[in-house]
C-alpha positions in Angstrom: -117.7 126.7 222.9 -118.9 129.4 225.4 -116.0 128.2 227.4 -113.2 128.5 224.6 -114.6 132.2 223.8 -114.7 133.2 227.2 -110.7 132.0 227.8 -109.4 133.5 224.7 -111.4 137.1 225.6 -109.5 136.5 229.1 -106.4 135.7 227.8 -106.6 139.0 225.0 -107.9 141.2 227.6 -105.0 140.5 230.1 -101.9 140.3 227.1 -103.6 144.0 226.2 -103.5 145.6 229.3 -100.0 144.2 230.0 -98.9 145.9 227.3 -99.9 148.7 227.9 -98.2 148.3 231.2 -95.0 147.6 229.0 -95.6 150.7 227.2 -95.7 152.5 230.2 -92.5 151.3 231.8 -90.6 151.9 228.4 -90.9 155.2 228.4 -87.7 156.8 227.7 -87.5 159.9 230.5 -89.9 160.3 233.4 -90.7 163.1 235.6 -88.5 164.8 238.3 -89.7 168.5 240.0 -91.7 169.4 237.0 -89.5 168.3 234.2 -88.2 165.6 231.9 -85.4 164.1 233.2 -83.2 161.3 231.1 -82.6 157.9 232.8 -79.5 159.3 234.0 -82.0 161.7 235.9 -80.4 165.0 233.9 -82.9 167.3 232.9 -84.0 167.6 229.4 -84.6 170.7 227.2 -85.8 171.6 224.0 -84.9 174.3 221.5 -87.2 177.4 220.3 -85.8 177.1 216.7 -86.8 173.0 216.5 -89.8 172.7 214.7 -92.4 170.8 216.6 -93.8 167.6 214.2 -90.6 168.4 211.7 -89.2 165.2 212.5 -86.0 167.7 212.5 -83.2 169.4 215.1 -81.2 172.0 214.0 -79.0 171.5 216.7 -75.9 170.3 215.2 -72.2 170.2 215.4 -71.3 172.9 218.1 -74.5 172.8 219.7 -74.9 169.6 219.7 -71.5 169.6 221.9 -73.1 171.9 224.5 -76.6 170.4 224.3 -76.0 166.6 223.7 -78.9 164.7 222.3 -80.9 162.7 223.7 -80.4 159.6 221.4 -82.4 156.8 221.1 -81.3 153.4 220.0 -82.1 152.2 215.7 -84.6 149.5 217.2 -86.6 152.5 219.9 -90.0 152.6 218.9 -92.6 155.7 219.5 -94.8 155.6 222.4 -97.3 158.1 223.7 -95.7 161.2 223.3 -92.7 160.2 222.4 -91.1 160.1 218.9 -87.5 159.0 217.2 -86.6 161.6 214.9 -83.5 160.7 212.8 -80.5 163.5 213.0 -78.5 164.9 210.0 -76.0 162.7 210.6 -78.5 159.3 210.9 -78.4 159.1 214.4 -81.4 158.7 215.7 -82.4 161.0 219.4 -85.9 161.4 221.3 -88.7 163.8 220.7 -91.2 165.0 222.9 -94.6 165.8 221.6 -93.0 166.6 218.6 -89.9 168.8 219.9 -86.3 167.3 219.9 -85.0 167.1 223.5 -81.0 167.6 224.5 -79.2 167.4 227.5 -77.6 170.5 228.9 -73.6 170.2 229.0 -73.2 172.8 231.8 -75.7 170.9 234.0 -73.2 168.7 236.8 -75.7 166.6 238.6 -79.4 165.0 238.6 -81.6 167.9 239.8 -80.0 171.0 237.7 -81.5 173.2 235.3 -78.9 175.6 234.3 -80.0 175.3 230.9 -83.4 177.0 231.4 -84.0 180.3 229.7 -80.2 180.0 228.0 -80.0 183.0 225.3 -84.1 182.8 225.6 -84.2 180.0 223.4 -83.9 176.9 225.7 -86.3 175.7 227.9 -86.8 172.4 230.2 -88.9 169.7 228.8 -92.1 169.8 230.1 -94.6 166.6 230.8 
């Protein structure tokens, strides 16, 4: 019996830790001079008039053109401090601790952050 116990408290321990090492590898942007970055390595911002916890982004239509979304998949779960909020439309885009994040259209390669500070309502993502 003390054998049986012992296996299965090895076996739960180790599928538990591996997924949290699954969680960890899933997240959906990572960390680059500071800031969220997409997979594409683009920096992400969020928006002063989003709501943190709303589940909302006012961002739509135009803006949305000049700050793209950063969408998530129907079947991307939450992890950590990451959230799927569903857009007006029903398409479903990332949130960081609560705060939709977008791309920044102006930004041309991995590394800018031309968005930063845009009409004082934009701001990178922060870890």
């Amino acid at each position: 019996m003390k054998f049986i116990s012992r296996a299965t408290l090895a076996l739960s321990l180790t599928l538990a830790v591996l997924g949290g090492c699954a969680a960890m590898a899933s997240a959906p942007a990572k960390v680059a001079d500071g800031v969220l970055v997409g997979p594409n390595g683009m920096t992400l911002y969020t928006f002063d008039k989003d709501v943190a916890g709303s589940g909302k982004s006012v961002c739509n239509g135009p803006c949305a053109t000049n700050w793209p979304p950063f969408m998530a998949t129907a079947t991307d779960q939450a992890s950590g401090d990451y959230t799927v909020i569903t857009r007006d439309d029903g398409t479903k885009q990332w949130a960081v601790k609560g705060k939709p994040v977008y791309f920044w259209a102006k930004d041309a390669k991995p590394g800018d952050k031309t968005g930063d500070g845009v009409n004082k309502v934009w701001q990178t993502a922060k870890p």
